[in-house]
Structures are given as C-alpha cells and as structure tokens.
C-alpha positions in Angstrom: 15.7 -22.7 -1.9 18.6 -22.9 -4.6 21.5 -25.7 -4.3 23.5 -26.2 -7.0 27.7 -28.2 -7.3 29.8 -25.5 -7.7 33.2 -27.5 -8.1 34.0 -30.9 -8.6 37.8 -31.2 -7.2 39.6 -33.5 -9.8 43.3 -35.1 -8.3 46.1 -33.8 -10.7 50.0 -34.8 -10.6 50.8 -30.9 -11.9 48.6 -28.1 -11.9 50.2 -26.7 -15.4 50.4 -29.7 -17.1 46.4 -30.0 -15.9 45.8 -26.6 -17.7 47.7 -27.6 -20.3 44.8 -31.1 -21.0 42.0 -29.1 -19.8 42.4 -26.3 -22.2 44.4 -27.1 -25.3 43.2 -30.6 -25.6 39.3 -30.4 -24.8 39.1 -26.6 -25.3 37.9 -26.0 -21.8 38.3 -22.3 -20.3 41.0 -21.6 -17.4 38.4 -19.6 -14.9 41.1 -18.7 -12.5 44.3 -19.7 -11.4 45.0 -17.9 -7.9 48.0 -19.2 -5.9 47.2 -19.6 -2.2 50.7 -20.3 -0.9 53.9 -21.8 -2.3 52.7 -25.4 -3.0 48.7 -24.9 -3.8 46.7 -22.9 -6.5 42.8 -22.1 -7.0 42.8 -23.6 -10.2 39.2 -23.8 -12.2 38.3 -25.0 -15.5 35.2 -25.2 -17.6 34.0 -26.2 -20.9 32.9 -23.3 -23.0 29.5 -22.2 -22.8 29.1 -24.5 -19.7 26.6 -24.5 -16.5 28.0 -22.9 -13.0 29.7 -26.5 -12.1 33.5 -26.3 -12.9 36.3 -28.2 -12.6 38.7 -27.6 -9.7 42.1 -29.0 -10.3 43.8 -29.9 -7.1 47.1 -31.1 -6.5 48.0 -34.0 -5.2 50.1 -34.0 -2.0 51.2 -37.4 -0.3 51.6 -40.9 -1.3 48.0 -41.8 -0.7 47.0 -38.6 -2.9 49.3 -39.4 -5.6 47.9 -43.0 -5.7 44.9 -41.7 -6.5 45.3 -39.5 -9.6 43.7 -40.7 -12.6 42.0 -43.3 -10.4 39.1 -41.6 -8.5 36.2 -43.0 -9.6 37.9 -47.1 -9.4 38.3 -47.3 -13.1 34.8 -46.4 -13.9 33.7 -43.5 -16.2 34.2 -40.5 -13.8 32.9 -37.3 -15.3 30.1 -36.7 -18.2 31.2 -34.0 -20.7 27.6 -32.5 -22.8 27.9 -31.5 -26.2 25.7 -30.3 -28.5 27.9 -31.7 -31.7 29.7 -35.0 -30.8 31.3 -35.0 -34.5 32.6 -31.6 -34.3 34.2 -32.5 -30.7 35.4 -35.8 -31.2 36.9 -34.9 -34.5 38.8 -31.9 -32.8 39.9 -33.9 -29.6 41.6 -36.9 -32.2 43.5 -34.0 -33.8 44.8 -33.1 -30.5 45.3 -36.8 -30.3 42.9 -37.3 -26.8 42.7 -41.1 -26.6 39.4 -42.4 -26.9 38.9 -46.1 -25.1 35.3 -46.3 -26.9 34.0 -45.5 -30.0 30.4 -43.5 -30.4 27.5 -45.7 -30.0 23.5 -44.6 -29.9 22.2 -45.5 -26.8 18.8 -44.4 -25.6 19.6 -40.9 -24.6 22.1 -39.9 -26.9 25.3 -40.7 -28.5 28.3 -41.3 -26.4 32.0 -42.1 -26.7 34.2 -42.5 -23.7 37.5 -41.0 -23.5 40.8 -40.5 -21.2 42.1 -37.7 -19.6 46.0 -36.8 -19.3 45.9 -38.8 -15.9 43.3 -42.2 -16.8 40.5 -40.6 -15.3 37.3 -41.5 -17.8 35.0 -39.5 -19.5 31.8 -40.0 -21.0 31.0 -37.3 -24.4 27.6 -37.3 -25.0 25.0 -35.8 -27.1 21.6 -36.1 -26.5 
C-alpha cells in the first residue's frame, strides 16, 4: 500500500497576488494554474526540488472564508518549509523583504526561523 498528501489547500484573498508570494518571494515553482470556471483556478505551488506534496492555493469565497485567510492554523506555525541551506534561504527571502517574526535558533533537530506569508499564515524554515 502507498498513501502519500498530495495537496495541502492554503485560503488566499487573490490567486495572483498568491503566485506572486509563492514564487517571487520564496522561489517556489507555479505547477499549474488551470481555470475551472469564471471565479475558481487549479492553482499549485511547490518549492524547488520538493517531495509530491504541493501547495494548492484556493480562493476564498464568503465571509466565513475570507475570515479565515492567513488564520488557518489559530495563529500557530502552519506549514514547515525544509531546506538544505537556512543561510542561503533566509538571506534571499530578507532581500525580498519576507518578514521573519523569529530569528534562527538550534534546537534539537535543526535550525529554524519562523516566518510570515503575504496573508499571516506562519512558517517554520528549518534545516536539519
């Protein structure tokens, strides 16, 4: 037997302005962008050199929706971004001025640094 996540579906205000983070911020790869009808896209994004678990950017419709952006995980770190050269990334993603809310530490398995996306949402950078 073989199970593996596929997509994590991430809330976004705009699908453009998502690409826009995703890619020219955190140098992630747009994997497709198919539209489906005249409100909603198949929008995927992955980091480069990534596993088979992508991004799927998905607009928000509704007020409850909208409420949500930024806020799906209740404030806590949300998604865990692997790299294999925390300097080189963290020192490209302050030039793109990403906003980091903490600053690298060594913990036990690795060194991490926690960051924001466009929307709030936080990220954990780690390198093990």
């Amino acid at each position: 037997m073989e199970q593996y996540i596929a997509h994590i579906s991430l809330l976004v205000h705009d699908y453009d302005e998502a690409i826009t983070f995703y890619t020219q911020k955190l140098n992630f790869v747009l994997l497709e962008d198919t539209k489906l009808d005249e409100n909603k896209r198949w929008v995927r994004v992955a980091p480069p050199g990534g596993s088979s678990c992508a991004l799927l950017l998905a607009k928000a419709e509704g007020a409850e929706q909208q409420a949500q952006v930024g806020r799906q995980a209740g404030g806590r770190v949300f998604l865990f971004l692997y790299t294999d050269d925390i300097e080189r990334d963290l020192a490209a993603m302050l030039s793109k001025s990403v906003v980091f809310v903490r600053e690298p530490v060594k913990q036990p398995y690795g060194t991490v640094a926690v960051f924001s996306d466009l929307y709030g949402n936080l990220w954990d950078i780690i390198q093990p």
